[in-house]
ZAMIMI-409398 format. One line per field, with one value per residue (C-alpha): residue number from 1; residue in three letters; chain; z negated, x negated, y. Coordinates in steps of 0.25 Angstrom, whole numbers. Example, Ala and Ser with C-alpha at 12.3 -4.5 7.8 and 13.67 -1.06 7.14 Angstrom:
// ZAMIMI-409398
num [1_2]
residuo [ALA_SER]
cadena [A_A]
c3 [-31_-29]
c1 [-49_-55]
c2 [-18_-4]
***
This chain:
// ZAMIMI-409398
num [1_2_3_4_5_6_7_8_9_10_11_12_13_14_15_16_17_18_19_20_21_22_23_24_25_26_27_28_29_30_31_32_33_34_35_36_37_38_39_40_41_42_43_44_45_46_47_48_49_50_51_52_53_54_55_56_57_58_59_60_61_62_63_64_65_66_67_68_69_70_71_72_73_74_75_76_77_78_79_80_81_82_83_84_85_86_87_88_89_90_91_92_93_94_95_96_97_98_99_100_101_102_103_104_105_106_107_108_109_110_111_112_113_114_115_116_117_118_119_120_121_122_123_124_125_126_127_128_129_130_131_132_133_134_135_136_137_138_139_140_141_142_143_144_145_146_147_148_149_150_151_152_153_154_155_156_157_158_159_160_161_162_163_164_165_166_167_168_169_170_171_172_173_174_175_176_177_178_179_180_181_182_183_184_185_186_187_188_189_190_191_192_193_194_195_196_197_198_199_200_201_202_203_204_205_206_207_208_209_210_211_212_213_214_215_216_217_218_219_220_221_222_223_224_225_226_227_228_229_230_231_232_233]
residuo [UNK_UNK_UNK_UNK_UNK_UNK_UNK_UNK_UNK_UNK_UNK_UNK_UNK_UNK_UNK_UNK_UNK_UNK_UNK_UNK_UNK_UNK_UNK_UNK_UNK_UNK_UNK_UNK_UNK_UNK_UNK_UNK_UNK_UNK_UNK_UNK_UNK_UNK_UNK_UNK_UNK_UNK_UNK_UNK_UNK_UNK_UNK_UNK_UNK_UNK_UNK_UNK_UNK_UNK_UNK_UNK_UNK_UNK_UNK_UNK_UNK_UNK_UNK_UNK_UNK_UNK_UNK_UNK_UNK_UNK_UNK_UNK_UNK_UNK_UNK_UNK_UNK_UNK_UNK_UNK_UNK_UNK_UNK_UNK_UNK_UNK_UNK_UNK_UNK_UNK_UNK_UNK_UNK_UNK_UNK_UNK_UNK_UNK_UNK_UNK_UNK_UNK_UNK_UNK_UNK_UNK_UNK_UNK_UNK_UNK_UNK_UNK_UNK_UNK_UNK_UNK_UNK_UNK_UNK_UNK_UNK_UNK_UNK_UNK_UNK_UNK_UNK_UNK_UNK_UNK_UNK_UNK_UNK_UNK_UNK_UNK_UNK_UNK_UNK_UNK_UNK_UNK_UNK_UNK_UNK_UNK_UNK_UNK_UNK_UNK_UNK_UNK_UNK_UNK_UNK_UNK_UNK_UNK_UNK_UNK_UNK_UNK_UNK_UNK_UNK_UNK_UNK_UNK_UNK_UNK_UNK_UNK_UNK_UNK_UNK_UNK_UNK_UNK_UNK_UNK_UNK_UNK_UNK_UNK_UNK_UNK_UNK_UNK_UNK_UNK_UNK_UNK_UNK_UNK_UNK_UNK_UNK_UNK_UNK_UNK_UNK_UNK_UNK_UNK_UNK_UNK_UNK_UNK_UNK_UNK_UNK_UNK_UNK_UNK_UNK_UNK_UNK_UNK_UNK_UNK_UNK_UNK_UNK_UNK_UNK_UNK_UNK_UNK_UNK_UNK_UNK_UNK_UNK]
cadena [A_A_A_A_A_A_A_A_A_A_A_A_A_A_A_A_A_A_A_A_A_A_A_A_A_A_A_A_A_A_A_A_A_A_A_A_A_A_A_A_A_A_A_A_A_A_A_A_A_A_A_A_A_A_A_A_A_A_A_A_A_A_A_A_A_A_A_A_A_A_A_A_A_A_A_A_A_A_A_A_A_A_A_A_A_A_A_A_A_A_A_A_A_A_A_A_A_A_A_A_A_A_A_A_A_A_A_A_A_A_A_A_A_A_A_A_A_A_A_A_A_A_A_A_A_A_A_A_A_A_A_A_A_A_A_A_A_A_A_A_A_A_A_A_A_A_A_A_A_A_A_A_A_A_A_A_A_A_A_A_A_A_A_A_A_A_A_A_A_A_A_A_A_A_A_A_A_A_A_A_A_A_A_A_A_A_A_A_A_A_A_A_A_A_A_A_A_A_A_A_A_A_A_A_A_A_A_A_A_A_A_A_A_A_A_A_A_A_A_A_A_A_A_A_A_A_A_A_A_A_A_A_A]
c3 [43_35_45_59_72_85_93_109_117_123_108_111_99_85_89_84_75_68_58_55_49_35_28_37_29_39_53_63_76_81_88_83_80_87_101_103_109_105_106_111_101_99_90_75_76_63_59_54_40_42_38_22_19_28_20_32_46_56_69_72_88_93_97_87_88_76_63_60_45_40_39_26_22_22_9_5_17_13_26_38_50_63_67_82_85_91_76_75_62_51_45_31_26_27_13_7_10_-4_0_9_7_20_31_46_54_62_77_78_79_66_65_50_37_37_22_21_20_4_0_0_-13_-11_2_0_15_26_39_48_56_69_69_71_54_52_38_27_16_2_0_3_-12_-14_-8_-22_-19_-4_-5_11_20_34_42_52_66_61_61_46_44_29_17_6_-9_-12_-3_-16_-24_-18_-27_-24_-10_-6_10_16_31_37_48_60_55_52_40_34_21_10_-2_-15_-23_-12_-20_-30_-22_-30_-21_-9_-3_7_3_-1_7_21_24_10_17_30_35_47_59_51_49_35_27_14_9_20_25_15_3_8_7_-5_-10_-18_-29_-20_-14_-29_-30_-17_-21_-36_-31_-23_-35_-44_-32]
c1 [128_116_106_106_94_97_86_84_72_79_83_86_92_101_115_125_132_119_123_136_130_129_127_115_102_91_92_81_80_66_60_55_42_35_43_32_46_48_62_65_71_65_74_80_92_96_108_98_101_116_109_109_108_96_85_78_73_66_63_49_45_55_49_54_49_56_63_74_74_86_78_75_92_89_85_87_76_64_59_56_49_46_32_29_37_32_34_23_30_42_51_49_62_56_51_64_64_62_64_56_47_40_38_32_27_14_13_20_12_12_-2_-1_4_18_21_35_28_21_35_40_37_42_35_28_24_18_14_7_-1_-4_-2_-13_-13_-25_-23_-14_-9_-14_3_2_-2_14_18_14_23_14_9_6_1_-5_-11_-18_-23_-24_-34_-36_-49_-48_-38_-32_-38_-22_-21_-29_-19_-7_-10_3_-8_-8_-10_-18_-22_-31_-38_-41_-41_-54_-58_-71_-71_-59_-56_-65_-52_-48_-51_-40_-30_-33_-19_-28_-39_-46_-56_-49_-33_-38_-23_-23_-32_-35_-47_-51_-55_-59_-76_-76_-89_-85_-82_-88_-80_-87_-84_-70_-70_-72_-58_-54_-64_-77_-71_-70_-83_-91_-83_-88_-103_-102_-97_-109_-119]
c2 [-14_-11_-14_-12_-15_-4_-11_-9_-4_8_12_28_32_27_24_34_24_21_32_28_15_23_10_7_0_-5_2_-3_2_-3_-13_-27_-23_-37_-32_-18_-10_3_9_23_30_44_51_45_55_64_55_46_53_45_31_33_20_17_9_6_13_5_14_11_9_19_31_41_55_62_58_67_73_64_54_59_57_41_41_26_22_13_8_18_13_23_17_16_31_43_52_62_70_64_73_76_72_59_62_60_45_42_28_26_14_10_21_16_25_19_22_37_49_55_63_64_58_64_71_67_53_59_60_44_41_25_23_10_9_19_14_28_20_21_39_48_52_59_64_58_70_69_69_54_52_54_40_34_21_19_5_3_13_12_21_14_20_35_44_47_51_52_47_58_54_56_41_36_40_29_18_10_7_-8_-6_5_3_14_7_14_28_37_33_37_37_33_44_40_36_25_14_16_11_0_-7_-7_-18_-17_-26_-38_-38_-29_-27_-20_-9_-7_3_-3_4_17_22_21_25_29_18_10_-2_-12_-5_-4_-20_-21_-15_-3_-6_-6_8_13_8_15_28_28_25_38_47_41_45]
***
């Protein structure tokens, strides 16, 4: 088989035979996400590194504390979900996952933008909401592929100027961090707007002043707008 569903709500841990599945695609071992279970499973055991051929890792609502290193073996994985875990670090052999296309990782207890992240340069899709992030590494200007990211429920008090620098940005959801003001090149994420499609940029929930929320409205070209009136001042 090339896909295979381990499901149950007193999941403890992968089977042994798991690994011999060499040829294994697609390996899910996480709850329907409309059914709010979590499963048990603490620990994704070394031998993960077995599964050569994985594409795709689903193991979000367990309650996963640690990602061993040979993660980093599966080099043909594009689709990585662990959101809703109990992570608080990701091992940084995670930044050989070249592949890697979509990352999930909202709900865990990560306390900062993890640098192995900086290094997937084909991930299109990175979802750290729900942590306690309160700084995001000017290293983030490495993910030049990124077209979604979220990083709702935070506590980012400011953006790095080198966020300006993603220009591949369609979605950027910030809402309910700490928010004041925006860096002045913001509005060349050109990809991005807020002001015309509000699930293209989400700032709700944060006391923005500069620029204030009804420049924000008016989309990238008002925010270019406010932050060239303040250089002619």
């Amino acid at each position: 088989k090339k896909k295979l569903k381990i499901s149950g709500r007193e999941l403890l841990s992968v089977p042994i035979q798991v690994f011999g599945l060499e040829q294994l695609q697609v390996l899910e071992m996480s709850p329907e996400r409309e059914s709010c279970l979590r499963y048990r499973m603490e620990l994704l055991p070394q031998e993960i590194g077995r599964l050569r051929n994985l594409t795709c890792l689903y193991v979000d609502s367990n309650n996963l504390k640690k990602i061993p290193a040979e993660i980093g073996t599966l080099s043909y994985l594009e689709r990585l979900t662990l959101s809703n875990n109990s992570l608080s670090s990701l091992p940084a052999e995670m930044g050989a996952l070249q592949n890697l296309q979509s990352l999930h990782l909202a709900n865990n207890s990560l306390t900062e933008l993890p640098a192995p992240l900086c290094q997937l340069r084909s991930l299109t899709f990175l979802d750290v909401s729900d942590n306690k992030i309160d700084t995001i590494p000017s290293s983030i200007r490495h993910l030049e592929k990124l077209e979604t990211l979220l990083l709702l429920f935070n506590s980012l008090e400011s953006l790095p100027e080198d966020v300006c620098l993603l220009r591949n940005l369609h979605t950027l959801w910030l809402g309910n961090n700490r928010l004041q003001s925006l860096p002045a090149a913001f509005g060349e994420l050109v990809n991005l707007d807020w002001g015309y499609n509000y699930c293209s940029c989400n700032f709700e929930g944060n006391p923005l002043q500069s620029p204030p929320p009804e420049v924000c409205s008016r989309g990238p070209e008002g925010i270019r707008d406010y932050f060239s009136s303040l250089r002619r001042i």
